[in-house]
C-alpha positions as CSV (number, residue, x, y, z in Angstrom):
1,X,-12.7,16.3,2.2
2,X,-13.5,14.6,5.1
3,X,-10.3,12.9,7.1
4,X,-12.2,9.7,8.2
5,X,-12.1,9.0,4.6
6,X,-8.9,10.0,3.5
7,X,-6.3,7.1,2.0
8,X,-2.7,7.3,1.6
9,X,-2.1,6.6,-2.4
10,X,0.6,5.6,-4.5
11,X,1.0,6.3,-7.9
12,X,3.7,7.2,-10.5
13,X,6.0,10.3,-10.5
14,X,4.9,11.5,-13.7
15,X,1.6,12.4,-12.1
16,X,3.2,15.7,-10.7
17,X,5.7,15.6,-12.9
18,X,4.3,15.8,-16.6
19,X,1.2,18.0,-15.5
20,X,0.9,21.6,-14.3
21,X,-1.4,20.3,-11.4
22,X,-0.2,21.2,-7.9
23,X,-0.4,18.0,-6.6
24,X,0.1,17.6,-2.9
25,X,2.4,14.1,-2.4
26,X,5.8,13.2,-0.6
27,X,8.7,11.7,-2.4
28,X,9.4,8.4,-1.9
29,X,12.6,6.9,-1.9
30,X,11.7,4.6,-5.0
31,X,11.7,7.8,-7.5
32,X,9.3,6.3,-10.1
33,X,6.7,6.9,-7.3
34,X,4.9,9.4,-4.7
35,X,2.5,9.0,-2.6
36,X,-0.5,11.1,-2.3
37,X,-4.1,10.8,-0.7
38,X,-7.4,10.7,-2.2
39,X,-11.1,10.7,-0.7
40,X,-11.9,7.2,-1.7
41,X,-16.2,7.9,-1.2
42,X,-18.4,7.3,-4.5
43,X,-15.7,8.7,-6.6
44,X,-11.8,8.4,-5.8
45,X,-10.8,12.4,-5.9
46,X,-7.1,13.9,-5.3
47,X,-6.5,15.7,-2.3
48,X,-6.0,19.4,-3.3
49,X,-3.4,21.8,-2.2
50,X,-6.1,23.9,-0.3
51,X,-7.3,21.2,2.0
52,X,-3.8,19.5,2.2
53,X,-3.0,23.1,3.9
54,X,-6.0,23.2,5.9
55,X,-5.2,19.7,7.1
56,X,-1.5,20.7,7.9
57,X,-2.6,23.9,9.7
58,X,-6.1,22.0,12.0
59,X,-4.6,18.7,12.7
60,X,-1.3,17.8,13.7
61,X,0.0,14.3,12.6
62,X,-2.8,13.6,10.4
63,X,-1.2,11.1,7.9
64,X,-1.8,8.6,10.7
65,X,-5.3,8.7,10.5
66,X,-5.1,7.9,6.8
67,X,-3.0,4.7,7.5
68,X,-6.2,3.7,10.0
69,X,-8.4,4.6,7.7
70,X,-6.7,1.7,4.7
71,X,-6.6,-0.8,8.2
72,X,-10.2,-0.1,8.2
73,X,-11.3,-0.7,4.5
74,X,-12.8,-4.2,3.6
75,X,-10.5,-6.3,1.3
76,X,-9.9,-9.8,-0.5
77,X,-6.7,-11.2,0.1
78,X,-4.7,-14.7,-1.1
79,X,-1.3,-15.7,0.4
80,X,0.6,-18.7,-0.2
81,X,2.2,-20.3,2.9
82,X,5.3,-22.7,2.2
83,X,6.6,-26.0,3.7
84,X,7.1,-24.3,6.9
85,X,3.7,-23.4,6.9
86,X,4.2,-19.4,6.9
87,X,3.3,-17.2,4.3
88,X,5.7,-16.9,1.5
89,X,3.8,-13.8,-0.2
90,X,0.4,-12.0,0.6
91,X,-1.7,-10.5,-2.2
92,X,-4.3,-7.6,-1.3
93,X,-7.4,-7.0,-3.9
94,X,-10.7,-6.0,-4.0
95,X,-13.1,-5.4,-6.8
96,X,-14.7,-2.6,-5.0
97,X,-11.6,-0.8,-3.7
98,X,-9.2,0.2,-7.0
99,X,-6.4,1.1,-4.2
100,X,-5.7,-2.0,-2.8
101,X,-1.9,-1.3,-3.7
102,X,-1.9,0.8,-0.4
103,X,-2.4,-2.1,2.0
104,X,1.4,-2.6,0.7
105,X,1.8,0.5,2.7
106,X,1.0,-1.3,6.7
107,X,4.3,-1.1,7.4
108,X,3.7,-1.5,10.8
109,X,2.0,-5.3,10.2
110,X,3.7,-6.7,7.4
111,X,7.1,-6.2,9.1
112,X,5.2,-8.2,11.9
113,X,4.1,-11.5,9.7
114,X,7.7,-11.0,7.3
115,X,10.3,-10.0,10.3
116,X,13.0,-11.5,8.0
117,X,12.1,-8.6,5.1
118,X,9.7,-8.6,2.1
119,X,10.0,-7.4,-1.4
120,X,7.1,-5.2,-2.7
121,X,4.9,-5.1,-6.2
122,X,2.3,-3.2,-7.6
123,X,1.3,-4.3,-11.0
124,X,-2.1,-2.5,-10.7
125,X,-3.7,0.3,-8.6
126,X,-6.2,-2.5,-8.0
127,X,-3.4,-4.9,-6.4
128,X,-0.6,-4.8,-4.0
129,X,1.2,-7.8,-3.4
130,X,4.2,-8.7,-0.5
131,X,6.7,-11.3,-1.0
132,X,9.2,-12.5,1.9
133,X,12.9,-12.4,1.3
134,X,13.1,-16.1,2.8
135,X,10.4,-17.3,0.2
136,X,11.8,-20.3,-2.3
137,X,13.2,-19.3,-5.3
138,X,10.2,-21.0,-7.2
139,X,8.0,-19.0,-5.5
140,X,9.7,-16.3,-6.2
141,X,9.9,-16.7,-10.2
142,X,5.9,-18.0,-9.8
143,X,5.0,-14.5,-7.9
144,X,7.7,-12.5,-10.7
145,X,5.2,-14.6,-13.0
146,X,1.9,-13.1,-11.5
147,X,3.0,-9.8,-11.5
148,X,4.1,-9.4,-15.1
149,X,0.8,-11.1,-16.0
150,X,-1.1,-9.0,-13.8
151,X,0.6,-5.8,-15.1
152,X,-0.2,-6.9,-18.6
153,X,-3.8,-6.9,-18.1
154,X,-4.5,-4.1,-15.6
155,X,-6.8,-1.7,-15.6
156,X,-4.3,1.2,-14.4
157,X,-1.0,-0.2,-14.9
158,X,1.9,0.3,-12.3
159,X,5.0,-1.5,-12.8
160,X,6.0,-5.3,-13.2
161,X,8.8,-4.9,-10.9
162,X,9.3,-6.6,-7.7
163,X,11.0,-3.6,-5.2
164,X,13.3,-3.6,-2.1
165,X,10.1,-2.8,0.9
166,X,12.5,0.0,1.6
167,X,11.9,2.0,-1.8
168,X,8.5,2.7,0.1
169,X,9.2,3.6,4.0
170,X,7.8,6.4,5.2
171,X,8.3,7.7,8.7
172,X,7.0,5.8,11.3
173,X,4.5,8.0,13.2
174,X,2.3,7.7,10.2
175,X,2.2,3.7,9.7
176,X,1.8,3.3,13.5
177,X,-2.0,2.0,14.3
178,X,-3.6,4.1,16.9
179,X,-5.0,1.6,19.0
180,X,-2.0,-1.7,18.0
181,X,-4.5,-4.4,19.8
182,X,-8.0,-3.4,17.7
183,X,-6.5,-1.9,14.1
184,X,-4.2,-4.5,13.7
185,X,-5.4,-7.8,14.8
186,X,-7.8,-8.5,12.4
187,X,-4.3,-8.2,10.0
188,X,-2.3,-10.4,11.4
189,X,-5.1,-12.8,12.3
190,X,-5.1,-13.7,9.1
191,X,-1.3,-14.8,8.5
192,X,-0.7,-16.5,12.0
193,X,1.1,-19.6,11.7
C-alpha cells in the first residue's frame, strides 16, 4: 500500500469485533466505532496488519499523512449558514468517494469554522455531516431530520445519531495539516463569513 493514498476510516466496532480478521484500528472514545485506514485507489482495500507494522517500523508519525491525504481528495459539500450568516451545519459527500464520513475527521479546521463546538453524524460511509452547538433548534431537528432519512436509505449504513465531536478526537499530531497555509485554506475558504 502506498502512503500517499492512504485514508483514515471510520467504521463500526463490530468490524473487529464479530470477525476473526486482525484488523489494524484505534479505539475511539465513541465505542460503537474505530477508526482504521484503507487504500482508497480503484478499489477501497483494508490496511493489513503487515503493512500497518511496516508503516509503524519505516515512518514515524505517519497517521498525519493520512489526514493530508482526506485534505487532499476532491468533494461535494452543502452547508446551511443562519441569520448571522455563519454556517450552522456542513455536509461532506461525493459520489465518487464512499468515505466522505472522514472529512468529519479535520479536526484541525472544523474546530476553526465551529470555535463554539459541533456535534457529529455519520448516517452513511458516503456522508459526514457537522453541526454547530450554537445552531437554532430548528435547524437542529431539520439536520436530526436528514440524518435519519439519509440513514434510512444508505448504501452502507452507520448510525442516525447526532454525537458529541468529542466521541471522535484523536490526538493532535495526526489532524494537524503539514503545511496549515496550503492544506487548509481551500477548507476554510469555503465557510468564511
Amino acid at each position: 500500500m502506498e502512503l500517499s493514498r492512504l485514508q483514515p476510516i471510520i467504521v463500526p466496532a463490530e468490524y473487529y469485533e464479530l470477525s476473526s480478521w486482525d484488523l489494524p484500528h484505534v479505539a475511539l472514545p465513541n465505542k460503537e466505532f474505530i477508526l482504521t485506514w484503507v487504500d482508497y485507489a480503484e478499489a477501497m482495500l483494508y490496511l493489513d496488519r503487515a503493512a500497518y507494522d511496516e508503516l509503524e517500523a519505516a515512518i514515524p508519525g505517519w497517521q498525519q499523512q493520512t489526514f493530508d491525504n482526506v485534505r487532499q481528495t476532491e468533494y461535494f459539500h452543502r452547508h446551511h449558514k443562519g441569520e448571522e450568516h455563519t454556517p450552522e451545519w456542513i455536509a461532506f459527500l461525493n459520489d465518487e468517494d464512499t468515505i466522505s464520513s472522514s472529512k468529519v475527521l479535520l479536526q484541525y479546521e472544523i474546530n476553526r469554522i465551529f470555535p463554539e463546538g459541533y456535534r457529529i453524524a455519520i448516517p452513511d460511509r458516503a456522508c459526514g455531516i457537522i453541526v454547530s452547538n450554537l445552531c437554532s433548534a430548528e435547524t437542529l431537528r431539520e439536520v436530526q431530520l436528514m440524518v435519519e432519512n439519509m440513514y434510512e436509505s444508505a448504501t452502507t449504513p452507520m448510525s442516525p445519531q447526532l454525537y458529541p465531536s468529542s466521541d471522535f478526537q484523536l490526538p493532535a499530531a495526526w489532524v494537524q495539516p503539514f503545511q496549515t497555509d496550503e492544506t487548509s485554506k481551500a477548507i476554510l475558504h469555503l465557510f468564511e463569513k
